[in-house]
C-alpha positions as CSV (number, residue, x, y, z in Angstrom):
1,X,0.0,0.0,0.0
2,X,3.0,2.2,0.7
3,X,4.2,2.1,-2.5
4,X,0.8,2.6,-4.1
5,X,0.7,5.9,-2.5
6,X,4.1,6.7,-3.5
7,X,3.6,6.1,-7.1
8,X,0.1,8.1,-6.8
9,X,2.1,11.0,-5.5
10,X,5.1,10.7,-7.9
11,X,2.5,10.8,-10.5
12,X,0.8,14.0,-9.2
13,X,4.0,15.5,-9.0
14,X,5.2,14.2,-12.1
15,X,2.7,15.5,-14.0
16,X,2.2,18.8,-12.7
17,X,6.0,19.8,-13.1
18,X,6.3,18.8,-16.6
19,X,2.6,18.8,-17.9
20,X,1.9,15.7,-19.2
21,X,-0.5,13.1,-18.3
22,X,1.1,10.1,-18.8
23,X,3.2,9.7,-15.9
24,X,2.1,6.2,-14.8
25,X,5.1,4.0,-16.0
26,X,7.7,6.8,-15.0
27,X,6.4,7.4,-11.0
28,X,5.8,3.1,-11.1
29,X,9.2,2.5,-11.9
30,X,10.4,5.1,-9.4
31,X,8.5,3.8,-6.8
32,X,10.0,0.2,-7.3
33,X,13.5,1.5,-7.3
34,X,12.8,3.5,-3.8
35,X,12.9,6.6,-5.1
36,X,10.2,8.5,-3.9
37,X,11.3,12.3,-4.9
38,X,11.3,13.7,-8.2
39,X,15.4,14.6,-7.4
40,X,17.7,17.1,-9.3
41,X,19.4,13.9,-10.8
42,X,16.2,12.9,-12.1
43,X,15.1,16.3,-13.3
44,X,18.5,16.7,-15.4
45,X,18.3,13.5,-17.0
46,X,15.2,14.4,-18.0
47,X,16.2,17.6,-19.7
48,X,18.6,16.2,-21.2
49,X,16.7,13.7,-22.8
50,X,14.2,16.5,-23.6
51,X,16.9,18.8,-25.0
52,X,18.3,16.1,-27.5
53,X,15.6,14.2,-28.2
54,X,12.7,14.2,-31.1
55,X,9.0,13.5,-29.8
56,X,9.5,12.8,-26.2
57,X,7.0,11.1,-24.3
58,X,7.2,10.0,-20.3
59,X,5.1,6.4,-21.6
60,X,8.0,5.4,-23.8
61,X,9.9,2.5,-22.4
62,X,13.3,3.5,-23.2
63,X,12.8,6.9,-21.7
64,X,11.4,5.5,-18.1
65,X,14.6,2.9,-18.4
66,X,17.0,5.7,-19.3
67,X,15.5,8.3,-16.3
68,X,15.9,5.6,-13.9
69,X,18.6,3.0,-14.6
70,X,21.2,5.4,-16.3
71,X,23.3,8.3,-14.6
72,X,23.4,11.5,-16.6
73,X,27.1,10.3,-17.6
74,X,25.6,7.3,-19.3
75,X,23.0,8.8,-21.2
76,X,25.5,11.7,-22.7
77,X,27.9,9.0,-23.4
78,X,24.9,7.3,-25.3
79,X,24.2,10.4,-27.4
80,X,27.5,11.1,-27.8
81,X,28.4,7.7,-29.3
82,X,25.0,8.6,-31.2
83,X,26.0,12.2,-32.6
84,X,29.8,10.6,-33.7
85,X,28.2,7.9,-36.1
86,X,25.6,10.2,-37.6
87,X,26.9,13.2,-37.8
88,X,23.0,14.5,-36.2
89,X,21.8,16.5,-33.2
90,X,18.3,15.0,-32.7
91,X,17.7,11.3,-31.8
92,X,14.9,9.0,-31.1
93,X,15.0,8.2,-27.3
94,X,15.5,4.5,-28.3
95,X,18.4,5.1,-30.1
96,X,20.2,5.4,-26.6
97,X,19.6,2.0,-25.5
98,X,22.8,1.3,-27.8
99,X,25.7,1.5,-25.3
100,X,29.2,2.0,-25.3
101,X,29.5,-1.4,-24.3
102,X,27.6,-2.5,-27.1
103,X,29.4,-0.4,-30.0
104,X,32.5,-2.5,-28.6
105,X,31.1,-5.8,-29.6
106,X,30.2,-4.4,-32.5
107,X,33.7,-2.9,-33.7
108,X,35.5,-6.1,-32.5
109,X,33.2,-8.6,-34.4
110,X,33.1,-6.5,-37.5
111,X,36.9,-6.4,-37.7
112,X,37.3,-10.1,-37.0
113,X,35.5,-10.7,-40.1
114,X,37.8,-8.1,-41.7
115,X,36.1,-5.1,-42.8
116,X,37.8,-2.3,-43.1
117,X,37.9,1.3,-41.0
118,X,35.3,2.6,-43.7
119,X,33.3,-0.1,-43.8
120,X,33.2,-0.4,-40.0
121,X,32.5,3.4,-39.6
122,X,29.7,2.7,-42.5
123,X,28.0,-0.3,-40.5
124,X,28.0,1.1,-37.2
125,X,26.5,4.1,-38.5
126,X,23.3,1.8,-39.5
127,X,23.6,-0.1,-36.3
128,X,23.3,2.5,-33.6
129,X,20.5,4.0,-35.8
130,X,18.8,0.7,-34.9
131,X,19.6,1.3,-31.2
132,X,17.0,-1.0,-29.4
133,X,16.2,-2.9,-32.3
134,X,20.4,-4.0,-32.4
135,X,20.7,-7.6,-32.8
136,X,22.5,-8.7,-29.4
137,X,26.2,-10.1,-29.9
138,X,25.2,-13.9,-30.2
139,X,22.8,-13.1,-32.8
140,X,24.9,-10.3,-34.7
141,X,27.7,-13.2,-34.6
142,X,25.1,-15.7,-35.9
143,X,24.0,-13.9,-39.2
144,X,27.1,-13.4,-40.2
145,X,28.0,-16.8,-39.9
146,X,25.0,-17.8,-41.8
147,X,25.8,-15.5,-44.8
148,X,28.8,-18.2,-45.5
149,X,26.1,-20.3,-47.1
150,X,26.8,-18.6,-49.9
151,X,30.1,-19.2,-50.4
152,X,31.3,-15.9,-51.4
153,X,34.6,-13.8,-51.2
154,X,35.1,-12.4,-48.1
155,X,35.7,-8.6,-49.7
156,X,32.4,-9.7,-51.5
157,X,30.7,-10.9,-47.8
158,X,32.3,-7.2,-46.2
159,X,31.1,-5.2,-48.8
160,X,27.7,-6.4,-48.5
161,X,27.6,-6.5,-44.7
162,X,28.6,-2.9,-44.8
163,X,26.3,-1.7,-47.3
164,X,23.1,-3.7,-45.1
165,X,24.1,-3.3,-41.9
166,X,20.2,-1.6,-40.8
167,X,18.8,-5.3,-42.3
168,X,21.4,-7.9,-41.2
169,X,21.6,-6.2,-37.4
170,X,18.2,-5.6,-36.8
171,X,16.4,-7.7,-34.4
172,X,13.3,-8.0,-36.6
173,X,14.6,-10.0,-39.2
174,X,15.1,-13.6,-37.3
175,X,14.3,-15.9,-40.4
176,X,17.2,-14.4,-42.8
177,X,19.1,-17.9,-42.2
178,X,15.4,-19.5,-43.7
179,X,16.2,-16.7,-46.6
180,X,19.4,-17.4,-47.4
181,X,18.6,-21.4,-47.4
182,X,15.5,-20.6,-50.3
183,X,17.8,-18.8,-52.5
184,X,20.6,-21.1,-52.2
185,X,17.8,-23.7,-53.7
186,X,15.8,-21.7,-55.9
187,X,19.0,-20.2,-57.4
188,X,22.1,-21.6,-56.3
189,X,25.0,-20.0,-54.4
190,X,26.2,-17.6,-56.4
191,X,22.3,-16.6,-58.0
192,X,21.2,-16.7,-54.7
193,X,23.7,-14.2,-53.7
194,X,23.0,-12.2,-56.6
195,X,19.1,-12.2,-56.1
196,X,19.7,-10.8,-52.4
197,X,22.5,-8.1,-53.5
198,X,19.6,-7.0,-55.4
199,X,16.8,-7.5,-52.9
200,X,18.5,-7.1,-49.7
201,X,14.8,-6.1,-48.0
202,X,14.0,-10.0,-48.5
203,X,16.1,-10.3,-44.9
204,X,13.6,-8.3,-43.4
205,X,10.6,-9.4,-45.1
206,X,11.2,-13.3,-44.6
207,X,10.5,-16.6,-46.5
208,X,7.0,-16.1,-46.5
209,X,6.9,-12.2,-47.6
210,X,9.8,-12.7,-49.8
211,X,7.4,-15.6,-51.5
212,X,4.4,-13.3,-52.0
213,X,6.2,-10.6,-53.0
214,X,8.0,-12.7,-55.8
215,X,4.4,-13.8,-56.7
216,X,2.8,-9.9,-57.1
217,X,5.7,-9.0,-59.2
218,X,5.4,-11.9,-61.2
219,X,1.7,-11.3,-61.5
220,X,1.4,-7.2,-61.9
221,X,4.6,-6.6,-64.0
222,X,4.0,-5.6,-67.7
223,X,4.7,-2.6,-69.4
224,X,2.6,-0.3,-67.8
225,X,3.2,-1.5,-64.6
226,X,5.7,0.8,-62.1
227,X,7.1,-0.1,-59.1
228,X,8.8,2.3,-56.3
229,X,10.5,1.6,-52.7
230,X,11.3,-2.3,-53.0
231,X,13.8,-1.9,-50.3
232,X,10.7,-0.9,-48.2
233,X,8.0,-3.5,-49.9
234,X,6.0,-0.9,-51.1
235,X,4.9,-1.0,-54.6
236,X,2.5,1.2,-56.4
237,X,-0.1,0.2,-59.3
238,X,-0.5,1.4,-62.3
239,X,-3.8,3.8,-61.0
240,X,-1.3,4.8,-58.6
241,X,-2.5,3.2,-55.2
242,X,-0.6,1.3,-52.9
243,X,0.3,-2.3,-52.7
244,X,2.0,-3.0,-49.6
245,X,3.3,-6.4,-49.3
């Protein structure tokens, strides 16, 4: 009951001093770490976050975890790291759930396949863009590792990790190993390494997508037929709506 009232108050408090009304997940996770002042320590890391952040909102999960898990220190260092790969001023608050930590996996893995400076600097660029959606070391390590089904060149393998690092590191696309395995039979090695240096989005969209996307183009393309954004899956008609696949 204690806490209860504690979170009630934090709310109040919450949401009167920075007028929002959607202070629940901010004063609960407060509460449950003991804290039961809205503190200067608390108040800077949320100005921070406010002053270098686009579209900030106290719901989002990654801000709560960042007010109360992370010293001030931590979060510049995140934004930081953030600003020295993208060159930009502005971040999504989930961006900064890529740590230092984590862009030291990162760099050591990438150069123990051999990439290069640029081609690091190039990946990591696309990687902390990804932030919380960055594969975790075992499963960075494993898609790589699957890309050898292929049997390419390594300077080939480099190049391409570097050019697709937002589709090979994001944590959406678990069934790229299921790709790679249907274009190594539908094409061959080296045709099915051709097909997905042309159609890298196939990591993302998956067997199935990949399948039904194959089948609309196969089905819609003529001469009067135009399509725009593959990479993305969107494709427009010839009437000009939208097919999103």
């Amino acid at each position: 009951m204690e806490e209860l009232r504690v979170t009630r108050r934090l709310k109040r408090l919450i949401e009167t001093e920075y007028n929002v009304e959607n202070a629940s997940d901010l004063a609960l996770a407060l509460a449950n770490n003991g804290i039961t002042e809205i503190t200067d320590g608390i108040r800077e890391r949320i100005y921070y976050l406010q002053q270098n952040c686009r579209n900030v909102a106290f719901d989002n999960y990654w801000f709560v975890a960042l007010v109360v898990n992370h010293s001030l220190e931590e979060i510049m260092d995140r934004y930081l790291l953030y600003e020295k790969y993208t060159g930009n001023t502005l971040c999504d608050v989930d961006c900064l759930a890529f740590s230092c930590e984590k862009e030291a996996v990162y760099i050591s893995l990438l150069t123990e396949y051999g990439l290069d400076h640029e081609q690091i600097v190039s990946a990591m660029k696309m990687v902390v863009e990804l932030g919380s959606i960055a594969k975790s070391e075992e499963d960075a390590r494993r898609i790589l590792k699957d890309l050898n089904i292929f049997g390419i060149a390594d300077d080939v393998r480099n190049q391409f990790i570097s050019d697709n690092a937002d589709l090979l590191f994001n944590d959406y696309a678990r069934e790229a190993n299921q790709v790679f395995e249907c274009l190594c039979q539908k094409y061959g090695k080296d045709g099915g390494f051709a097909c997905l240096k042309e159609h890298p989005e196939y990591i993302r969209l998956g067997v199935e997508k990949m399948s039904m996307k194959d089948q609309v183009m196969a089905y819609l393309y003529d001469d009067e037929a135009i399509f725009f954004g593959l990479r993305d899956g969107n494709y427009e008609k010839p009437d000009g709506t939208e097919l999103l696949i």
